[in-house]
C-alpha positions as MATLAB code, in Angstrom:
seq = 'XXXXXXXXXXXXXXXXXXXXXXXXXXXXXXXXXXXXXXXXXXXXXXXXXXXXXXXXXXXXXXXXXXXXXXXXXXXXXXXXXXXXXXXXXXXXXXXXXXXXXXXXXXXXXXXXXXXXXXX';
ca = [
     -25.823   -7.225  -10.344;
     -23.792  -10.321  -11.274;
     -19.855  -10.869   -9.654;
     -18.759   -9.702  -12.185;
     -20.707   -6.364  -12.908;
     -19.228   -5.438   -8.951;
     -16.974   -2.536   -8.443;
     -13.617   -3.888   -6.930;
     -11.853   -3.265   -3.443;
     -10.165    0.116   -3.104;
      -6.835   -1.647   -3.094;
      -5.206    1.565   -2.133;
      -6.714    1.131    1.475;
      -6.030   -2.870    1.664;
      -2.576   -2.318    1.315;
      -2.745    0.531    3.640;
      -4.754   -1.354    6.143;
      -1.905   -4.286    5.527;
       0.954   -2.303    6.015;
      -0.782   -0.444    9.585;
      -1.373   -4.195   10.621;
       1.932   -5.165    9.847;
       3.125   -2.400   11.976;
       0.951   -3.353   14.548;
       1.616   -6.638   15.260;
       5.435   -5.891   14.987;
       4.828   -3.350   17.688;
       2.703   -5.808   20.085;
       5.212   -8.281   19.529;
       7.690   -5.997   20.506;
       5.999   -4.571   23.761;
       4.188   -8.546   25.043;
       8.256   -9.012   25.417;
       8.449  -11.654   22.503;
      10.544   -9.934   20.194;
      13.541   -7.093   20.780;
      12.850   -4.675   18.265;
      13.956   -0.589   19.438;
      14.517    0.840   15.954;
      16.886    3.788   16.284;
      15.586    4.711   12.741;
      11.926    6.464   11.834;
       9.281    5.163   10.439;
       8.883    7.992    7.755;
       9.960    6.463    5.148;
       7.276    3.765    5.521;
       4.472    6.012    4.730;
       6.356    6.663    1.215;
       6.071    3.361    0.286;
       2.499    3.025    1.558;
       1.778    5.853   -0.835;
       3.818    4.366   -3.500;
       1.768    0.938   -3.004;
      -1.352    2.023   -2.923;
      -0.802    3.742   -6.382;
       0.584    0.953   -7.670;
      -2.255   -0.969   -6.368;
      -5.033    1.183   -8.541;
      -4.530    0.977  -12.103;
      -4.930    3.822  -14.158;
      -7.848    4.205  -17.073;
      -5.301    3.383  -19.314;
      -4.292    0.168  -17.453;
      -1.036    1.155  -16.689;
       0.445    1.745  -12.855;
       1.984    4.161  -11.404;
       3.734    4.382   -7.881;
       7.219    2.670   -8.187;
       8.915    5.649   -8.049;
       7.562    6.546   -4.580;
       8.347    2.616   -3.465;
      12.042    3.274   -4.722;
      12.348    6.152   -3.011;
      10.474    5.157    0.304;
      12.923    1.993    0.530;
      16.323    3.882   -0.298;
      14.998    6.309    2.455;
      14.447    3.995    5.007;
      17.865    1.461    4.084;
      19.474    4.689    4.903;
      17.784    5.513    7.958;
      18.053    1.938    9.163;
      22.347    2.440    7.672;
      22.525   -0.292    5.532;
      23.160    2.513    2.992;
      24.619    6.044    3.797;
      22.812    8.985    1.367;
      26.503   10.202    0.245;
      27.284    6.457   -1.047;
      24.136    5.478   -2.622;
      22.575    8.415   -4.520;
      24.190    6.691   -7.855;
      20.813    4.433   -7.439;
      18.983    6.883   -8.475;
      20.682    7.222  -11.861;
      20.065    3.201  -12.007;
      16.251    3.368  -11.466;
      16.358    6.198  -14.014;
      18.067    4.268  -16.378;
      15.352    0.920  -15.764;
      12.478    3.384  -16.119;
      13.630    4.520  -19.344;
      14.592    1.453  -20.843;
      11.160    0.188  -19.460;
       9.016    3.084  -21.052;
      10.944    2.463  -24.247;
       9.909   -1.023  -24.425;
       5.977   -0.317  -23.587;
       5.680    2.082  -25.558;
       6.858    0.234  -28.396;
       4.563   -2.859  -27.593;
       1.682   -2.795  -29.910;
      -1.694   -3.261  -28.069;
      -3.591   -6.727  -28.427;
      -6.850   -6.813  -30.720;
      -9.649   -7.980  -28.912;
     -10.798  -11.590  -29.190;
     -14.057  -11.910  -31.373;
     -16.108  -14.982  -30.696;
];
């Protein structure tokens, strides 16, 4: 079995393992005295955007991605649990992301695919 004929990582659990490391060191960091970091907010949201990640991280059969709608989401959820945003105030995002996502099927969809290279 040549390089290339190898199955890839499971990116899904790299960027899992990345974010839990992330987390980790924060934390140590945070306890060892060297940093002052007592969120008042949860860490919830977080695993949305792990989820959201790791999707985005395994492409589909067809190539295409999925996942950015759980990243969205897991972001706005945790701005407002950290209150840089308040839900009442920024729920209009939604209609924004809404708006991207259609514009950005639109132009996909109308993309026509590539012919393969002959050589």
């Amino acid at each position: 079995m040549t390089l290339h004929e190898r199955p890839g990582p499971g990116w899904a659990g790299v960027v899992i393992g990345l974010m839990i490391i992330a987390l980790g060191v924060v934390l140590f960091l945070d306890q060892m005295g060297f940093i002052g970091w007592r969120p008042t907010w949860s860490f919830w949201p977080f695993l949305i955007i792990a989820m959201g990640l790791a999707r985005l991280a395994q492409p589909r059969r067809d190539g295409r991605r999925e996942g950015g709608w759980w990243v969205f989401t897991g972001v706005w959820l945790l701005l407002n649990e950290m209150r840089i945003l308040r839900y009442r105030d920024s729920w209009p995002l939604f209609l924004v992301a809404l708006g991207i996502y259609t514009m950005w099927k639109a132009i996909v969809r109308q993309t026509p695919p590539r012919a393969p290279k002959t050589e």
